[in-house]
DSSP file (Angstrom, degrees, kcal/mol; ACC not computed):
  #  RESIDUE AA STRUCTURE BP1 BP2  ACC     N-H-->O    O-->H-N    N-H-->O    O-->H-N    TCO  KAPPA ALPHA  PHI   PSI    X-CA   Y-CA   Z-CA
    1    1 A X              0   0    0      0, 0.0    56,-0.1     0, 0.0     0, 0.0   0.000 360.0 360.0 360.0 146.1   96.1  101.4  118.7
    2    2 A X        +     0   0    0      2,-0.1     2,-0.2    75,-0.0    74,-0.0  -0.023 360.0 167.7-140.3  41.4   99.0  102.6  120.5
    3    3 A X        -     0   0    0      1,-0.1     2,-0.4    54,-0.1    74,-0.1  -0.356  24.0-147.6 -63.9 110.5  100.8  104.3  117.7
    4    4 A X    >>  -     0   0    0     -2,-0.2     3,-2.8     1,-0.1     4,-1.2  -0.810  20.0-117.6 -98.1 126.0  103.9  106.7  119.3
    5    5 A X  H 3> S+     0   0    0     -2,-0.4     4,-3.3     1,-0.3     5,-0.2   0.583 115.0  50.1  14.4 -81.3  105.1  109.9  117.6
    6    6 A X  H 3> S+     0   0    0      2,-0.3     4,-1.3     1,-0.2    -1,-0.3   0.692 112.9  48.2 -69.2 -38.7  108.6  108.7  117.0
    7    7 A X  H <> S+     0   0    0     -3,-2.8     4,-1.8     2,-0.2    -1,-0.2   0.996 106.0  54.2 -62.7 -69.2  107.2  105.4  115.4
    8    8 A X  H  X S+     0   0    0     -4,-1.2     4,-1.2     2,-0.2     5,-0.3   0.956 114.4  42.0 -33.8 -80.1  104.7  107.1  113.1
    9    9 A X  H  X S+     0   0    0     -4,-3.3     4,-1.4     1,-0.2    -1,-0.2   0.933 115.6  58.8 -65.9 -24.0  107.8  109.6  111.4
   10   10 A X  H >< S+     0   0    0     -4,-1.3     3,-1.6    -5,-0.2     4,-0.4   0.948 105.7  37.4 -11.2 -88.6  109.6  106.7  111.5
   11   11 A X  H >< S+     0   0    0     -4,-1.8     3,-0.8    -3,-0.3    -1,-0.2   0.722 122.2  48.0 -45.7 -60.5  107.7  104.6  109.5
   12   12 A X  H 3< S+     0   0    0     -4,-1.2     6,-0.3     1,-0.2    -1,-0.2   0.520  84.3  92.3 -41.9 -46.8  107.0  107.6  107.4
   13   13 A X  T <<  +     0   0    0     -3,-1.6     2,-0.2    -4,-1.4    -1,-0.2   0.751  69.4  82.6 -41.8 -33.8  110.8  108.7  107.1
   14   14 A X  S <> S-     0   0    0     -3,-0.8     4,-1.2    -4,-0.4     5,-0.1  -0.614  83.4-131.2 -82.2 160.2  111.4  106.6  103.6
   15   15 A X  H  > S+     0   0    0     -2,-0.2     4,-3.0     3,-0.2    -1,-0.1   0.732  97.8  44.1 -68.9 -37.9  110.3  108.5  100.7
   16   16 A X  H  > S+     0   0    0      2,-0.2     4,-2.8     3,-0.1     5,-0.3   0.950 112.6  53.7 -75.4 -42.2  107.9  105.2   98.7
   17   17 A X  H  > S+     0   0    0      1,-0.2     4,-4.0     2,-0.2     5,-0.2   0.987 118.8  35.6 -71.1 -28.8  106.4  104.2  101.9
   18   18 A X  H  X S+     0   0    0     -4,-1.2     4,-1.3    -6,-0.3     5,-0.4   0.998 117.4  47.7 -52.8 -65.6  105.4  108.3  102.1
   19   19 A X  H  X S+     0   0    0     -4,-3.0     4,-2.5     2,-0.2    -1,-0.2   0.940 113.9  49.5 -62.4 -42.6  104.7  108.7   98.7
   20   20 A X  H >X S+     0   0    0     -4,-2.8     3,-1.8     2,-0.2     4,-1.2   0.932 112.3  53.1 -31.8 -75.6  102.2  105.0   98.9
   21   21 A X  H >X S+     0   0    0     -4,-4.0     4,-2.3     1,-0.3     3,-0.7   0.744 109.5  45.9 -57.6 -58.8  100.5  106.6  102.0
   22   22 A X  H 3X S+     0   0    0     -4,-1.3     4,-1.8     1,-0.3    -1,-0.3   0.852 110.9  52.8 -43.4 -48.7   99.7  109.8  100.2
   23   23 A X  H <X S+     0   0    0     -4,-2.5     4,-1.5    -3,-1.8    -1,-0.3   0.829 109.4  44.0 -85.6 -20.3   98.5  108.2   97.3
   24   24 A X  H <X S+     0   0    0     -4,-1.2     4,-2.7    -3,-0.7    -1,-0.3   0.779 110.0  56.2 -90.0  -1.7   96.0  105.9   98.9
   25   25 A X  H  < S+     0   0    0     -4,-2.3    -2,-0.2    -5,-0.3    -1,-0.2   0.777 102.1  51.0 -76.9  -9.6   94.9  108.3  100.9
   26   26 A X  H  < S+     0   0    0     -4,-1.8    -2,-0.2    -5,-0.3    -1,-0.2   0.874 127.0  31.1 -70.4 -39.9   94.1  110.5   97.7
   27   27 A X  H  < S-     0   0    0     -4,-1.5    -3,-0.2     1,-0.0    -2,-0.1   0.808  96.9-133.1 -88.8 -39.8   92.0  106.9   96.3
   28   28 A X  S  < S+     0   0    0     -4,-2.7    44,-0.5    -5,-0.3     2,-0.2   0.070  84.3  26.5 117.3 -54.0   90.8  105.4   99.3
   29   29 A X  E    S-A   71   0A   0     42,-0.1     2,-0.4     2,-0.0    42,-0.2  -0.927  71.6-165.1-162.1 152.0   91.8  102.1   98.6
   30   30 A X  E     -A   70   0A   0     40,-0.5    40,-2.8    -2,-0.2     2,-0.4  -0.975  24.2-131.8-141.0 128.6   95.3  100.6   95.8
   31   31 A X  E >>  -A   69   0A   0     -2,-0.4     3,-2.7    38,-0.2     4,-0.7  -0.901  25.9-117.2 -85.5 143.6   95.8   97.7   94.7
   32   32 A X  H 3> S+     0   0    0     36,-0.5     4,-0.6    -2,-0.4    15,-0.1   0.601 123.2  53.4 -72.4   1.2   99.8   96.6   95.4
   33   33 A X  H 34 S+     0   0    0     35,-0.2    -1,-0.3     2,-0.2     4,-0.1   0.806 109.0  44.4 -84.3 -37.2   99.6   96.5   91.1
   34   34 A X  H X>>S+     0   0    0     -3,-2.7     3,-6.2     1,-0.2     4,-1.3   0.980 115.6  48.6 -60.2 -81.9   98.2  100.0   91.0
   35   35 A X  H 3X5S+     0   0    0     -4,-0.7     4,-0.9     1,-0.3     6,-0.3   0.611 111.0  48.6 -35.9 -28.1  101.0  100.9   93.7
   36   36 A X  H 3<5S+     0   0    0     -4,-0.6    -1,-0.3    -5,-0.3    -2,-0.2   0.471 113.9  48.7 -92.7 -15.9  103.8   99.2   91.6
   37   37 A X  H <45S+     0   0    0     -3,-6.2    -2,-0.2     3,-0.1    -3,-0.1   0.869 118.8  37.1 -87.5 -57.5  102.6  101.1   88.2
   38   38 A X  H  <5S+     0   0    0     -4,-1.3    -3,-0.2     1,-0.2    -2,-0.1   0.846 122.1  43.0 -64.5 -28.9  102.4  104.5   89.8
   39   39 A X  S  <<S-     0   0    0     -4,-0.9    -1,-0.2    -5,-0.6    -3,-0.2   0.854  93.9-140.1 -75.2 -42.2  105.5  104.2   92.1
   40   40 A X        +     0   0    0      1,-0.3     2,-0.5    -5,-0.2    -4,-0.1   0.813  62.3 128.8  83.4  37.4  108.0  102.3   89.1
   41   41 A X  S    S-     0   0    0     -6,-0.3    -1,-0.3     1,-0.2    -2,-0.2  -0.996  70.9-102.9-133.8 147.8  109.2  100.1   91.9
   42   42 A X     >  -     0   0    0     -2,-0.5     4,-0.9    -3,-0.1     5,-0.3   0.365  36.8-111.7 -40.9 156.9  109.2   96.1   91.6
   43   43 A X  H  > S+     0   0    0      2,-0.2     4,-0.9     3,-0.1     5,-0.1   0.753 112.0  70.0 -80.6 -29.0  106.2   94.3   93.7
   44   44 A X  H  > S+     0   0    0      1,-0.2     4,-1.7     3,-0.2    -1,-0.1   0.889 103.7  30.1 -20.1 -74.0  108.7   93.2   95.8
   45   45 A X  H  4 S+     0   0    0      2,-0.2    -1,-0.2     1,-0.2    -2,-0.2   0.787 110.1  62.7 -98.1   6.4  109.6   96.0   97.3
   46   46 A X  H >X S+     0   0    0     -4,-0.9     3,-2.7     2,-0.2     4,-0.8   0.835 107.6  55.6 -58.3 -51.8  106.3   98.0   97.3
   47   47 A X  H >X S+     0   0    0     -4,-0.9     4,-3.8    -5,-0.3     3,-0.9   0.925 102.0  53.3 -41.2 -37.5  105.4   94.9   99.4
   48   48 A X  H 3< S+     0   0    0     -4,-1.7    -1,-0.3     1,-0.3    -2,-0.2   0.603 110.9  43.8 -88.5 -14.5  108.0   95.5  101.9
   49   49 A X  H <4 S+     0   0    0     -3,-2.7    -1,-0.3    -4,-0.1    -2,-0.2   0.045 110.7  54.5-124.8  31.0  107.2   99.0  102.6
   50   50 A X  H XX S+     0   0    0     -3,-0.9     3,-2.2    -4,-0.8     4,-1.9   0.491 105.7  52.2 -99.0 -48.5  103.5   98.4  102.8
   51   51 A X  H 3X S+     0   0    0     -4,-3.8     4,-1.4     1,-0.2    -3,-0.1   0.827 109.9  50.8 -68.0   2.7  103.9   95.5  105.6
   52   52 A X  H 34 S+     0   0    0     -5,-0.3    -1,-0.2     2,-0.2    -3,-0.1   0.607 115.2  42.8 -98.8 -14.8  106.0   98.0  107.6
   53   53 A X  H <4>S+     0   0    0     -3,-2.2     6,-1.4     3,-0.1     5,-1.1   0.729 116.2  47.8-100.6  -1.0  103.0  100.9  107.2
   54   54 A X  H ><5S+     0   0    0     -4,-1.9     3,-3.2     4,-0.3    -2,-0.2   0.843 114.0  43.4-113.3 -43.9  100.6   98.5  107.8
   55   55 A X  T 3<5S+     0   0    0     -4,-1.4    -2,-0.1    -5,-0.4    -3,-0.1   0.605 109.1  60.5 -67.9  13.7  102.6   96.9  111.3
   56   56 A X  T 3 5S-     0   0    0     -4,-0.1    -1,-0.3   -53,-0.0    -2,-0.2   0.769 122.1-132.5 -77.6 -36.5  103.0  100.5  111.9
   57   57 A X  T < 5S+     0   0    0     -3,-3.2    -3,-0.2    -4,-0.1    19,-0.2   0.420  78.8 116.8  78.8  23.8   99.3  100.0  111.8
   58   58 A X  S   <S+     0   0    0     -5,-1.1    15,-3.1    14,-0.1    -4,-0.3   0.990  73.3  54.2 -75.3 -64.2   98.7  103.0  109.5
   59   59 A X  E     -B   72   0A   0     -6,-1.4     2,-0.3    13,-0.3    13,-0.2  -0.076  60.7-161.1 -42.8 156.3   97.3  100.4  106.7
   60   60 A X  E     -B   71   0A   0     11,-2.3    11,-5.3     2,-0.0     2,-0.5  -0.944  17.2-152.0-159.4 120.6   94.7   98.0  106.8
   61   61 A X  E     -B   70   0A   0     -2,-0.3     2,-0.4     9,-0.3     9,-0.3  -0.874  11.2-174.9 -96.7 120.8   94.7   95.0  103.8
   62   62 A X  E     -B   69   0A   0      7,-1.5     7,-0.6    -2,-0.5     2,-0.4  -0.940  21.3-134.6-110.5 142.2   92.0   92.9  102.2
   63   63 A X  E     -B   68   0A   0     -2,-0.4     2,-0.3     5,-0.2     5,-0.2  -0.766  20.0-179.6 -88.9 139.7   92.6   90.1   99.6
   64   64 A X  E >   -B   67   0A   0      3,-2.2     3,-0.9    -2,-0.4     2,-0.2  -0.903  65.6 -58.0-149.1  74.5   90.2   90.1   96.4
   65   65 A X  T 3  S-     0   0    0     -2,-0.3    -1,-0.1     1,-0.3     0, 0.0  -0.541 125.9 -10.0  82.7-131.5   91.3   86.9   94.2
   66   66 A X  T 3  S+     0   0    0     -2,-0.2     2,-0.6    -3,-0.1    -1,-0.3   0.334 122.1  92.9 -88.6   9.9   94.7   87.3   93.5
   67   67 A X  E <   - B   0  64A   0     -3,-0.9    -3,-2.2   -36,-0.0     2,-0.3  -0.842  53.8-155.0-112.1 136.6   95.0   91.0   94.8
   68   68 A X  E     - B   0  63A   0     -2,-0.6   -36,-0.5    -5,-0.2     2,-0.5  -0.695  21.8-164.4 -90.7 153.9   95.9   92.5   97.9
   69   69 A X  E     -AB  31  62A   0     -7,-0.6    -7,-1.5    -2,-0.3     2,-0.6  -0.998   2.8-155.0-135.4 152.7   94.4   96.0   98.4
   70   70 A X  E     +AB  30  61A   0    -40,-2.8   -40,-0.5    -2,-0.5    -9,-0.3  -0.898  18.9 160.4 -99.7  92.5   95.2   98.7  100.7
   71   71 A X  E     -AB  29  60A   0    -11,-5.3   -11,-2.3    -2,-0.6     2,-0.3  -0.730  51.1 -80.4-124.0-160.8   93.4  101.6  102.3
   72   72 A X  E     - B   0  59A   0    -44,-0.5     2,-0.6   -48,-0.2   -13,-0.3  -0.646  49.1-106.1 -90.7 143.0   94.3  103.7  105.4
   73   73 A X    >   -     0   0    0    -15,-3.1     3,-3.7    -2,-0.3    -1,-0.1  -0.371  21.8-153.8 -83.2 127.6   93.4  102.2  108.7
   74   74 A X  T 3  S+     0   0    0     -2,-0.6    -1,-0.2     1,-0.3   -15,-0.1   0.680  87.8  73.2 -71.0  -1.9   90.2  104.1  110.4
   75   75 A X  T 3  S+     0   0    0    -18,-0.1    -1,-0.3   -17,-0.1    -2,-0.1   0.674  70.5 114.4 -68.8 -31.2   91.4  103.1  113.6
   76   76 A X  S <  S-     0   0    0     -3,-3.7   -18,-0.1   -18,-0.3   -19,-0.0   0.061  73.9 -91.9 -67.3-175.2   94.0  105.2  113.6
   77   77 A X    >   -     0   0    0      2,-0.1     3,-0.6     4,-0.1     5,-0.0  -0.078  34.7-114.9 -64.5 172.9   94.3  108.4  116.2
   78   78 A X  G >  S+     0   0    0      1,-0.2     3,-3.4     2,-0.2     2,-0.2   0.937 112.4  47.0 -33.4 -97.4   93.1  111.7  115.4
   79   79 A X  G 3  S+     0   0    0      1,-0.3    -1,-0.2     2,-0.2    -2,-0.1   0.111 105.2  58.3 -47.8   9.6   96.2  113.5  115.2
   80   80 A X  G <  S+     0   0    0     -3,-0.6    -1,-0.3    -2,-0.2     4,-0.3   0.093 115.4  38.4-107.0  11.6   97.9  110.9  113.1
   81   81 A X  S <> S+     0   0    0     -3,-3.4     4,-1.4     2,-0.1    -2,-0.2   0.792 115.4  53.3 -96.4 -53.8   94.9  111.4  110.3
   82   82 A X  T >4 S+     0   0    0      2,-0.2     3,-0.5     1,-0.2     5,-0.3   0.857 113.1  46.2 -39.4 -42.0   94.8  115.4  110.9
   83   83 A X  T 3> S+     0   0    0      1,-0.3     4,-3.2    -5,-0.2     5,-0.4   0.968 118.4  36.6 -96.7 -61.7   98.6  115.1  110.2
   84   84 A X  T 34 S+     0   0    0     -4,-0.3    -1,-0.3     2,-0.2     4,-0.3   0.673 118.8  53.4 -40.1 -18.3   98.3  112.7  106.7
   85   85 A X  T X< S+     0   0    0     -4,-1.4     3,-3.3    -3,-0.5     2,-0.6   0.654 120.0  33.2-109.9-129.6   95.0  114.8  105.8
   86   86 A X  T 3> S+     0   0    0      1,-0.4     4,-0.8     2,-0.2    -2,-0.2   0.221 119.2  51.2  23.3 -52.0   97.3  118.3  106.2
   87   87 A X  H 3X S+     0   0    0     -4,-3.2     4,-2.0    -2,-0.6    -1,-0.4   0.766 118.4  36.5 -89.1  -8.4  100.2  116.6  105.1
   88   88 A X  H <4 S+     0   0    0     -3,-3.3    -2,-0.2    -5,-0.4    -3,-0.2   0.908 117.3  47.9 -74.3 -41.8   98.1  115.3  101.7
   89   89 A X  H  4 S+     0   0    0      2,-0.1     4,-0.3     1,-0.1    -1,-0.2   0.610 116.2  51.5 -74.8 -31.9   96.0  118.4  101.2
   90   90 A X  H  < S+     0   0    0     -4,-0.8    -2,-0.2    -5,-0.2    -3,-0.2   0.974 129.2  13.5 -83.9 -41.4  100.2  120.4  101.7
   91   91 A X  S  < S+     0   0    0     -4,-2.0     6,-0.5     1,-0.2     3,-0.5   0.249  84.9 101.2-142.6  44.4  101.8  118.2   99.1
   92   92 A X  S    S+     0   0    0      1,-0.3     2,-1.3     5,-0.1    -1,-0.2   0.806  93.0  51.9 -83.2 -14.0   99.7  116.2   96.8
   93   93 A X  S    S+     0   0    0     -4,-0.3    -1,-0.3     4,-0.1     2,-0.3  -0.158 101.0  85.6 -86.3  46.7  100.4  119.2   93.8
   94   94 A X  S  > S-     0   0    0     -2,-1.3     4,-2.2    -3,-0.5     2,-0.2  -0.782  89.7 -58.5-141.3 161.9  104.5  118.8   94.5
   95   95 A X  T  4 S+     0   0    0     -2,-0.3    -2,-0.0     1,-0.2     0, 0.0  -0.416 115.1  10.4 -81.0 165.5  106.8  116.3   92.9
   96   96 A X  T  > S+     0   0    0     -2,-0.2     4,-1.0     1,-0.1    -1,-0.2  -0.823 122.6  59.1  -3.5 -13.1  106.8  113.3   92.9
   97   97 A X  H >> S+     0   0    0     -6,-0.5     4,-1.6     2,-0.2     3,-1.4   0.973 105.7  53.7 -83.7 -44.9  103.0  112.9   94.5
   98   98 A X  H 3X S+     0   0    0     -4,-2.2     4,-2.8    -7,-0.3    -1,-0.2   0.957 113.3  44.5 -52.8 -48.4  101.4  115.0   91.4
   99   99 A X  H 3> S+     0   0    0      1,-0.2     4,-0.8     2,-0.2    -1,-0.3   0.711 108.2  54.8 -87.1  -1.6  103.1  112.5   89.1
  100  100 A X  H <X S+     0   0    0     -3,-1.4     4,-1.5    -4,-1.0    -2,-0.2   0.753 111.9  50.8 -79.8 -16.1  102.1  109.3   91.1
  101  101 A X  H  X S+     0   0    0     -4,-1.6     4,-1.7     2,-0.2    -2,-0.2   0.955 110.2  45.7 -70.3 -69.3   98.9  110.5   90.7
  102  102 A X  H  X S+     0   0    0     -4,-2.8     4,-0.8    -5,-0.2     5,-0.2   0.737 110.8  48.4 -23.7 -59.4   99.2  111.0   87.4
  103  103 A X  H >X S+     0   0    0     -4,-0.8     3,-2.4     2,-0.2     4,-1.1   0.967 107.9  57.7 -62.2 -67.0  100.7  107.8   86.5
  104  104 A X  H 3< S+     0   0    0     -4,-1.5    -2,-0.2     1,-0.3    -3,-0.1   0.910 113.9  40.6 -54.3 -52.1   97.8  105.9   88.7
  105  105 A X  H 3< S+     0   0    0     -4,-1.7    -1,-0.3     1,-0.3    -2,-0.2   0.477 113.7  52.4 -71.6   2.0   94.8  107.6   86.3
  106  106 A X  H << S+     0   0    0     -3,-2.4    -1,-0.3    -4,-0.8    -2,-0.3   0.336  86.5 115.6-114.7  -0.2   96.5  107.2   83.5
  107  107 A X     <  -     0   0    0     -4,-1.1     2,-0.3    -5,-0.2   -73,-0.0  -0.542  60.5-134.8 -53.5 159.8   97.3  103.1   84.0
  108  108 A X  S    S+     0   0    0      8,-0.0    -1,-0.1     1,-0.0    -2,-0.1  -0.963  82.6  20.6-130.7  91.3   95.9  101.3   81.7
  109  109 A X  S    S+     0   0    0     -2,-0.3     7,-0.4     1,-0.1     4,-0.2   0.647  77.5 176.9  92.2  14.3   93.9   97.6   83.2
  110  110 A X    >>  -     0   0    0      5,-0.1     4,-1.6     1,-0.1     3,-0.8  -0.336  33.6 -98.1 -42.9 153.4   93.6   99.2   86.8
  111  111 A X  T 34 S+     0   0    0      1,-0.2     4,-0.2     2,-0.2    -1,-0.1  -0.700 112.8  35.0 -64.7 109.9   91.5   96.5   89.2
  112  112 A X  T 34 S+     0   0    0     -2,-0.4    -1,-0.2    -3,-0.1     3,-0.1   0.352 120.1  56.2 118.9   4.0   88.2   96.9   89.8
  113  113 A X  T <4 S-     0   0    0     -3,-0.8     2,-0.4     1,-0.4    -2,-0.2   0.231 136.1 -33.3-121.7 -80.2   87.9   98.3   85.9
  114  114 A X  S  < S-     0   0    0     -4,-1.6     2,-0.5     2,-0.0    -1,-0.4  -0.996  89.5 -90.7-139.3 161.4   89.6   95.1   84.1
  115  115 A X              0   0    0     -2,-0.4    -4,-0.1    -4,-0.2    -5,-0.1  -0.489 360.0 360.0 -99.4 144.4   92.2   93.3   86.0
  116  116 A X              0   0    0     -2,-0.5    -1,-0.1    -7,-0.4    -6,-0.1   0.575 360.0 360.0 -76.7 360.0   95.4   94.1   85.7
């Protein structure tokens, strides 16, 4: 992977695809139904700013039935995990990330519990 600075805060720069990346890196792994409960934005355009973090090649998707899921790709460099780790650990207790959090344990028919 041959991810450059300026591309990575790029990528980073809108506020959902940031607040998505924080929050599956707090889970691990989202499904784009989880991401569309905890965010309040349309599947549509959660979609659209996941296939720009994942050809950023910060994401990595697998399909499960009729669900996409998400987690962070382990491929990436160090110093772009050190800086999402740092930047998760700096501002998952701040608004908005505390209340996507929030939002995501409190859904109701999450995936992988009953399907949403």
């Amino acid at each position: 992977m041959n991810l450059q600075a300026d591309d990575f805060y790029s990528v980073l720069s809108h506020p959902m695809r940031l607040r998505a990346l924080i929050l599956i890196k707090q889970v691990d792994e989202l499904c784009v139904c989880e991401l569309t409960h905890s965010l309040e934005l349309a599947q549509p355009v959660i979609s659209r700013h996941l296939a720009q973090l994942k050809e950023a090649g910060l994401l990595l998707s697998r399909r499960q039935g009729l669900w996409i899921y998400y987690r962070i790709n382990d491929d990436i460099p160090a110093w772009i995990n050190d800086a999402v780790q740092i930047t998760t650990a700096g501002i998952a207790d701040t608004s908005p990330y505390k209340e996507d959090r929030i939002a995501l344990i409190t859904m109701k028919d999450r995936p992988n519990q009953v399907c949403c």
